[in-house]
N, C-alpha and C positions, 0 to 999 in steps of 0.2 A: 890516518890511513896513508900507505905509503904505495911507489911506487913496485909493480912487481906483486901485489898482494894478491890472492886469489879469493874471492867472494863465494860463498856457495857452491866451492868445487867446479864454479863454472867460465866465471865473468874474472880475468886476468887484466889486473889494472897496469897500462904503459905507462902514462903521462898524462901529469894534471894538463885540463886547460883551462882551469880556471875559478876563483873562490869568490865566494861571497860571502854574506854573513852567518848563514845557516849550514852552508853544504862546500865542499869541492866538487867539483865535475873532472872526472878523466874522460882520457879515451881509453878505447879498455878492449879484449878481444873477448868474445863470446864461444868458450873453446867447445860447447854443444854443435854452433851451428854454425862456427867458422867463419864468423863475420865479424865487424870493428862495428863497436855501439861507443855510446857516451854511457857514464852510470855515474848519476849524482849521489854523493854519498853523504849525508849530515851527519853533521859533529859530534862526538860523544856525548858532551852536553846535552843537547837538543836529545837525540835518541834517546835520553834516557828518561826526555820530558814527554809525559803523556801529550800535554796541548800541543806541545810542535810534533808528536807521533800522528797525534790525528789531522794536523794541517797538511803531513810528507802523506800520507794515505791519501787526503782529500786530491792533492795533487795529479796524483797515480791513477785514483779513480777518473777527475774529472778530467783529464788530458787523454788517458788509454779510452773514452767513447769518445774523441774527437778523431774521423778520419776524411783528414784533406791537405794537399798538398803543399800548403802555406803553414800548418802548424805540425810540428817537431812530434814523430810518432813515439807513443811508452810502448815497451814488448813487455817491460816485468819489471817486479817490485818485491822487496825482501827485505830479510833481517839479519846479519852475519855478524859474527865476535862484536854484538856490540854496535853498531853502524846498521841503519836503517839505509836504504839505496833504493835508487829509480835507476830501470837499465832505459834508454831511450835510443832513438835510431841516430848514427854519429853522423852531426853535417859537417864534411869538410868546407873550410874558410875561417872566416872572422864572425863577428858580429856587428850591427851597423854603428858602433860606440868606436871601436878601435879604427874602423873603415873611414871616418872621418875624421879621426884625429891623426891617420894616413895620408889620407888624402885632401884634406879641407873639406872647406863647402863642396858641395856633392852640386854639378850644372842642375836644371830642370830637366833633360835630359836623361842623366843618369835617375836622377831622383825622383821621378812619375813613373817609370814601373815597379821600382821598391814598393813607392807607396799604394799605388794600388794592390800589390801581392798581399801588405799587412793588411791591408782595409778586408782585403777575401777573406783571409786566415779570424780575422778578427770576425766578421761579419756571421760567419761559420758560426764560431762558437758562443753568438749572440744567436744565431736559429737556433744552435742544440739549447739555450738556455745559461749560457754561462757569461759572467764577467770576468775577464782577465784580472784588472783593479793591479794591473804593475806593470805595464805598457811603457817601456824607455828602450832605449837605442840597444841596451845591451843585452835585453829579451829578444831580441829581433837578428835573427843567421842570416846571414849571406855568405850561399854556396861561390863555387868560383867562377859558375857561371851564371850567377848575379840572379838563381833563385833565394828568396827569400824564406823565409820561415820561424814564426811566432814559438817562443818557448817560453819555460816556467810560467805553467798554470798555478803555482805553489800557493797561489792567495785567492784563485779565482773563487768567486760566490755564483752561487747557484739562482738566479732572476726570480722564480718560485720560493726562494728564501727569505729575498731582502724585502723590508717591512719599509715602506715610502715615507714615514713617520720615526725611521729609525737615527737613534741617536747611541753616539758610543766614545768611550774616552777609550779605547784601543784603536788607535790608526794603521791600518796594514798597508804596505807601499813603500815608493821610493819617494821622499819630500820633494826632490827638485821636482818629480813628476807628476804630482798628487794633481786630480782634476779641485778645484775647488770645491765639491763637495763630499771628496775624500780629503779636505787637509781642516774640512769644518766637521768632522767624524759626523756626517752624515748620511744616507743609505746612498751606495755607485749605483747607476743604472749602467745598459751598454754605452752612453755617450760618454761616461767616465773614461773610458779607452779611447776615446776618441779626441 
């Protein structure tokens, strides 16, 4: 996907900000409603895999019933030439991976309101029932004025799903970050994001 592409006749991709393994993220114009969203876009690859088609849904689903101010709102989700897409609400700034590698060490100061924002954002979506299960620096926004907010719900588990007996040779997650009973592919509870 390139820059300039138009999605669904709607969503006009600027500029990446950003790739991972599965998806790009631009920022992109919503020429409907006249406003600047993010829209995650996965890989041809991936799109054309059912199992990553139902993880980009799971994603969409479990994120668009999450609404609170610490977690990264979804407006919409689709299918165009090929590329599966999450439009999401665009936070201007960084995320706290580059903010630190910016900055250094973050004082106690700077870093006890961040962290309390994610503890909210995260705490939230442990009442609706959901596990994040990929909780790193680089899921975690920081606006310019140093609101926070939790993104890619992409792997989160449903609390109602996970069996406490569960055992699994698929690890979902980032390795640096895996709680110990995600890097022993065993079932995440919410303390796993924590």
């Amino acid at each position: 996907m390139t820059d300039n592409a138009l999605l669904s006749n709607r969503y006009q991709l600027l500029e990446p900000l950003g790739t991972g393994g599965m998806a790009q993220v631009f920022r992109a114009r919503d020429l409907m409603l006249e406003r600047f969203v993010a829209v995650k876009v996965l890989r041809t690859d991936y799109s054309a895999d059912t199992e990553f088609q139902a993880r980009f849904r799971q994603e969409a689903r479990a994120a668009a019933n999450l609404s609170h101010p610490n977690i990264v709102t979804v407006h919409d989700f689709g299918f165009d030439q090929g590329y599966l897409y999450l439009i999401m609400e665009h936070v201007p700034g960084t995320n706290l991976k580059t903010m630190i590698e910016n900055l250094g060490k973050l004082n106690p100061d700077d870093a006890l309101p961040l962290i309390v924002q994610a503890c909210a954002g995260l705490g939230y979506a442990h009442r609706a029932g959901l596990v994040h299960c990929d909780v790193k620096p680089h899921n975690l926004l920081v606006a310019p004025d140093q609101r926070l907010k939790v993104t890619d719900f992409g792997i989160a588990r449903a609390i109602a799903s996970i069996h406490p007996d569960e055992q699994t040779d698929v690890v979902w997650g980032s390795p640096l970050y895996f709680s110990p009973e995600q890097a022993a592919g065993q079932a995440p509870s919410p303390a796993s994001d924590v």
